[in-house]
TORMI-788250 format. One line per field, with one value per residue (C-alpha): residue number from 1; x, y, z. Coordinates in steps of 0.5 Angstrom, whole numbers, always signed. Layout:
N
pos NUM:...
u X:...
v Y:...
w Z:...
END
This chain:
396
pos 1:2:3:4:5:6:7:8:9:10:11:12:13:14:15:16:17:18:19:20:21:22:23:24:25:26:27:28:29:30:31:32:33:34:35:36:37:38:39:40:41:42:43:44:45:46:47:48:49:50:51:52:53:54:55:56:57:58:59:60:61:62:63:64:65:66:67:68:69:70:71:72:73:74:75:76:77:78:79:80:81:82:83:84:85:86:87:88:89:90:91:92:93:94:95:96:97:98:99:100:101:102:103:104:105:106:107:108:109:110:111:112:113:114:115:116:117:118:119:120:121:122:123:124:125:126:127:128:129:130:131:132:133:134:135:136:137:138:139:140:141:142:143:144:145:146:147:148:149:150:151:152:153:154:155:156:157:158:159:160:161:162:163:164:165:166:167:168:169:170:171:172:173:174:175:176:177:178:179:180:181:182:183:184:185:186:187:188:189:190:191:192:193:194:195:196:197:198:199:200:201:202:203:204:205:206:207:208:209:210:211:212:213:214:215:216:217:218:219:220:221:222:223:224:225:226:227:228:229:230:231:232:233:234:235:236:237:238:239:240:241:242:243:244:245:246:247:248:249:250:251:252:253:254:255:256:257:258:259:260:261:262:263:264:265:266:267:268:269:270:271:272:273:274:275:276:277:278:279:280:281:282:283:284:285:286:287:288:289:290:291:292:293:294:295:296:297:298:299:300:301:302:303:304:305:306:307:308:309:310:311:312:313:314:315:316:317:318:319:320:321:322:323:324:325:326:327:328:329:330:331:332:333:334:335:336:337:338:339:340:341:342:343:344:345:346:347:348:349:350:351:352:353:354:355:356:357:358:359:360:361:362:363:364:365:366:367:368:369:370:371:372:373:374:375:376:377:378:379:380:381:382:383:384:385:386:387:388:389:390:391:392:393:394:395:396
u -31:-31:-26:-20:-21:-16:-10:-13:-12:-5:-2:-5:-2:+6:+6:+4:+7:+0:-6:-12:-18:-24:-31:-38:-44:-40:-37:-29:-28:-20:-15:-7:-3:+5:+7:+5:+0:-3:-10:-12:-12:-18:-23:-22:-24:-29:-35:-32:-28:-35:-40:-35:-40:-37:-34:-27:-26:-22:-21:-17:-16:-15:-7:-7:-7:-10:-15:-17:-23:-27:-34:-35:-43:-43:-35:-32:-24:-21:-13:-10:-7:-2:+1:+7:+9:+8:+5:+10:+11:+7:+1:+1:+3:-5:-7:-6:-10:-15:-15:-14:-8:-5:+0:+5:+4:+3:+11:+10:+4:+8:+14:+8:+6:+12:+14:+8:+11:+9:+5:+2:-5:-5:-1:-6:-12:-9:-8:-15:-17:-15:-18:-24:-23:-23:-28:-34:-35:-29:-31:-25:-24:-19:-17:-21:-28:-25:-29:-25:-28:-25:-28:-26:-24:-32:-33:-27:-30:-36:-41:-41:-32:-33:-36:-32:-26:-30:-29:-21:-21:-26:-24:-22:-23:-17:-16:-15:-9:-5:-6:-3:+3:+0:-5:+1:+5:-1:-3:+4:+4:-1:+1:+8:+4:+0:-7:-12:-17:-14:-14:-21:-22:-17:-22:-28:-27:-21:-22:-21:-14:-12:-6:-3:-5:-1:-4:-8:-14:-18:-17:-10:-9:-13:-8:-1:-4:-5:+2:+4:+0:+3:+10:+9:+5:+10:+16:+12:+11:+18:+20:+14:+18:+14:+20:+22:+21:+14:+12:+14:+11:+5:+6:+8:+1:-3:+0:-2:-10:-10:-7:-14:-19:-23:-28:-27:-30:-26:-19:-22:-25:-18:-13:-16:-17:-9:-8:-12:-8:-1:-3:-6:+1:+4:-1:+0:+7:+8:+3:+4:+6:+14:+17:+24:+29:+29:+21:+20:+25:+21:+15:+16:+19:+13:+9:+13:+12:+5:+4:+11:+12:+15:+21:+26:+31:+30:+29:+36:+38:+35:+38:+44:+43:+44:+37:+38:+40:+34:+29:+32:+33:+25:+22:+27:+25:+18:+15:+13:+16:+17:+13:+8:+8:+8:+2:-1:+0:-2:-9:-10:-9:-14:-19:-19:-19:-25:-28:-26:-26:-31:-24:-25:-21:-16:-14:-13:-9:-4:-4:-2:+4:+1:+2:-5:-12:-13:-6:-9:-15:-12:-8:-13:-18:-12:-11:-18:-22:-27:-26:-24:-31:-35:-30:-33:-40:-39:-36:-40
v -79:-73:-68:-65:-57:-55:-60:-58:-51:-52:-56:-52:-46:-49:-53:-45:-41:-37:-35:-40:-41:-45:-42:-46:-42:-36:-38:-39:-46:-46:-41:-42:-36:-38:-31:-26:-21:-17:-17:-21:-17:-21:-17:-11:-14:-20:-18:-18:-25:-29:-27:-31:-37:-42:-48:-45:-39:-32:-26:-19:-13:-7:-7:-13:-19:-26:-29:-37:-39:-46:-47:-54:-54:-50:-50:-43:-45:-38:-38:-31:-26:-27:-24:-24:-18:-15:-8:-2:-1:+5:+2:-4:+1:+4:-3:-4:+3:+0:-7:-2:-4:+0:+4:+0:-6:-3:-5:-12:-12:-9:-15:-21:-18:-18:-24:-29:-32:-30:-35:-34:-34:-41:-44:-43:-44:-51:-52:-51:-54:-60:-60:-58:-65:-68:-64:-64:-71:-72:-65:-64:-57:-53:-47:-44:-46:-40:-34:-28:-23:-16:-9:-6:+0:+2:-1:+3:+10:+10:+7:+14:+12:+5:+7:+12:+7:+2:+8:+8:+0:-3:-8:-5:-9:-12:-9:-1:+2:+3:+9:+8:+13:+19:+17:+14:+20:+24:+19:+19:+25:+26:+21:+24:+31:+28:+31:+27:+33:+32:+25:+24:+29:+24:+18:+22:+24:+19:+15:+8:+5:+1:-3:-9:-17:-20:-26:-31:-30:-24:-26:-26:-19:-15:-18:-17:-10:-9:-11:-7:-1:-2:-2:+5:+8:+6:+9:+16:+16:+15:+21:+25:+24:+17:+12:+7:+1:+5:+4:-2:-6:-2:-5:-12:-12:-9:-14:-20:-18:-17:-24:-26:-23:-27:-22:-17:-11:-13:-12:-5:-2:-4:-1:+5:+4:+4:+10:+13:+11:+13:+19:+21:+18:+24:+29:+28:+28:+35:+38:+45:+51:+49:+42:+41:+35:+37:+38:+31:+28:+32:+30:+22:+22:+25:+19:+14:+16:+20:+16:+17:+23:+27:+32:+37:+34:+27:+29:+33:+26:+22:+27:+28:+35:+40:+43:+49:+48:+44:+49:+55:+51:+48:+55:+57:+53:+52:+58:+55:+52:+44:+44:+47:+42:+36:+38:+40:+32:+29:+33:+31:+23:+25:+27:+21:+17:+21:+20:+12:+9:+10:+9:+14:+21:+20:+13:+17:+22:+17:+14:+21:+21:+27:+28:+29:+29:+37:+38:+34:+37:+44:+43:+40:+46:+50:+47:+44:+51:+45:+41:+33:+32:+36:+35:+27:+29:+34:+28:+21
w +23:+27:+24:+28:+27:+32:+28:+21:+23:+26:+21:+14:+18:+20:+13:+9:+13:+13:+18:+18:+22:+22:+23:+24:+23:+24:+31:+31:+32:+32:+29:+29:+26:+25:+26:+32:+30:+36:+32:+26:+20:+17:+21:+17:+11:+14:+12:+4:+6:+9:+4:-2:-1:-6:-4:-5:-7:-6:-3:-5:-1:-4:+0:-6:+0:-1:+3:+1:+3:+4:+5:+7:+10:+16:+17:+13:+13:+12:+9:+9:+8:+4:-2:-8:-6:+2:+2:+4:+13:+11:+8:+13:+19:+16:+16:+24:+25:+22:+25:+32:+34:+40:+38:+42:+38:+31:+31:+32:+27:+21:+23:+23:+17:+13:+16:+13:+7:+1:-5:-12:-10:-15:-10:-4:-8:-11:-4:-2:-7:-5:+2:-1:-5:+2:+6:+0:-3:-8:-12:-16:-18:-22:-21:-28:-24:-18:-17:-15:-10:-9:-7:-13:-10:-9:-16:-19:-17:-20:-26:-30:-30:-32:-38:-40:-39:-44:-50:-49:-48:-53:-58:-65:-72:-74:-81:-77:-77:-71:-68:-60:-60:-61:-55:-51:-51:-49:-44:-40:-40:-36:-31:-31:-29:-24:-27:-25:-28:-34:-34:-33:-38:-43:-43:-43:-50:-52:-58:-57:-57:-63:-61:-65:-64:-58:-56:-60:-56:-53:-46:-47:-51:-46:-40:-45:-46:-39:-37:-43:-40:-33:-35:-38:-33:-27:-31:-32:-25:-24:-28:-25:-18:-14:-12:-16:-11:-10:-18:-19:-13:-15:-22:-21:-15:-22:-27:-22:-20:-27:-28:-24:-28:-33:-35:-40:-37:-30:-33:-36:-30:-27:-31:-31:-24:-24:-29:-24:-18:-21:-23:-16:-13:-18:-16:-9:-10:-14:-10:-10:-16:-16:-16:-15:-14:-7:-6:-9:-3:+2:-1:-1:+5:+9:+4:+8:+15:+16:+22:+25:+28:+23:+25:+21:+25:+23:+15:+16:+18:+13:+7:+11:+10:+17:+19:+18:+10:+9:+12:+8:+2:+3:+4:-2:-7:-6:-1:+4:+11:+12:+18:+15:+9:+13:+18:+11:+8:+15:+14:+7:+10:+16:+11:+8:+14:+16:+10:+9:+16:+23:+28:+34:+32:+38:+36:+28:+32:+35:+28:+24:+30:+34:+41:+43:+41:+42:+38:+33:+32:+34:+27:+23:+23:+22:+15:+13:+17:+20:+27:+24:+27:+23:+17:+19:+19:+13:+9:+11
END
């Protein structure tokens, strides 16, 4: 009997509340998303997402988003995104640059995103699971028999990083003595300074964490350690100035792909993966010789907003702050003027959207909030010495 793709599609997507396509061969056969979405997310990841060949299988994105997907002869059914915990406007307003979202819809993008609901990845693999039943003969999976499949964030920056990672995180005989406080006093502290330098320099020579047993199996004591590790690297990054909402919806996203992870070296190379990511949202944020409360604010407010057009007077607002006082006291406090500041944090975003994504530079300027193409790169060549073409062709 023939099956219906278009109603299949339709009806998983109304009862999930979460975008679903059907493919033959590569060629969309039918798609219903149950919210408004200018452009499909997916096709910023699709490479990723069809190369999972098991029957049913899963996607992570580096934003922590989900996508299910059912391989069923020549039909590839593809569920997602979705997530515990939605990506901040920012991260999905950088999300749409990449998907090429005109600007003028990027709005209704980010509300269609926030507006997909949000499930455990167990709850939309069981779900696929049961279709898989129906699609593939009766084959019962469960969800211990699923693969996951995720960037890695180019395979946890580098090979040479992973083994360094594997020294601090190596199993440790049960009869030594703990030796963890020392190690974690040392470790926060470099998170809280954002020392990314320092970090690297850390693992590099660290002797192996010898911590307490907390689980009856191996698999179970790295998650708990990973959780732990979490905790206390979210609140250094807290003291060390990153917003407390940012930390904790990082923890939380960490603490549940790490929940997924059925391989001893994944969890490793992942919590050294998180070390590194707090400890370089810190050092962003303390960029600069002097860091005060107010540099912190300014800091984490330019964060939020780099692709809006950032102004003084919209910053004074938000502080509740005249703009007058919030400039001399900036200038004050840390040597350089806020206009100043902010095209310097919209540059360092450029360069890494130069390095990591081929958008067009003027689509990269409207992201960034520019007014023009030319202001754009007049601006950057100020800040950076080169022209965001050949910074591209320079870093590529």
């Amino acid at each position: 009997m023939p099956i219906d793709w278009e109603y299949l599609t339709r009806s998983v997507a109304r009862l999930s509340g979460i975008p679903v396509r059907a493919y033959r061969n590569g060629t969309e056969l039918s798609r219903c998303f149950p919210v408004t979405l200018p452009r499909d997310p997916l096709e910023v990841c699709r490479k990723e997402v069809f190369a999972v060949t098991e029957h049913v299988g899963f996607y992570v994105s580096p934003l922590f988003h989900y996508y299910g997907v059912l391989n069923a002869g020549d039909i590839k059914i593809v569920v997602g995104p979705t997530a515990q915990i939605m990506a901040d406007a920012q991260k999905l307003r950088e999300l749409a640059f990449r998907a090429d979202v005109p600007p003028e819809e990027v709005p209704a993008f980010v509300e269609g995103m926030n507006a997909i609901v949000r499930l455990p990845v167990e709850t939309l693999l069981q779900m696929l699971c049961t279709m898989n039943h129906f699609l593939n003969g009766g084959e019962k999976l469960e969800l211990s028999d699923l693969a996951i499949h995720e960037t890695e964030q180019a395979l946890i920056k580098s090979g040479v990083e992973r083994r360094r990672t594997s020294r601090v995180y190596e199993e440790v005989p049960a009869q030594q003595a703990h030796n963890t406080l020392a190690l974690e006093e040392a470790l926060m502290g470099i998170v809280r300074r954002g020392d990314s330098v320092a970090l690297r320099r850390w693992l590099s020579a660290a002797p192996a964490i010898q911590g307490g047993t907390i689980a009856g199996d191996q698999l179970r004591q790295l998650r708990n350690l990973f959780i732990v590790t979490a905790t206390l690297v979210s609140r250094a990054a807290i003291r060390g100035g990153m917003r407390q909402d940012d930390a904790f919806s990082l923890s939380d996203a960490y603490i549940q792909r790490a929940e997924l992870l059925t391989s001893h070296s994944k969890i490793q190379n992942l919590q050294y993966n998180m070390l590194l990511e707090y400890t370089e949202q810190v050092e962003k944020l303390r960029r600069g010789e002097h860091t005060t409360k107010l540099s912190l604010d300014v800091a984490n407010y330019v964060r939020h907003n780099l692709s809006e057009p950032v102004s003084v007077e919209k910053m004074a607002e938000a502080f509740f702050l005249s703009r007058p006082y919030l400039s001399s006291k900036f200038k004050q406090e840390t040597g350089q003027t806020l206009t100043d500041f902010i095209l310097k944090e919209k540059t360092e975003e450029a360069k890494r959207l130069l390095r990591y994504s081929d958008n067009p530079l003027s689509a990269l300027s409207a992201y960034l909030g520019f007014s023009s193409h030319g202001h754009f790169s007049r601006v950057f060549k100020k800040y950076a010495g080169l022209t965001p073409g050949e910074y591209r062709e320079k870093h590529r």
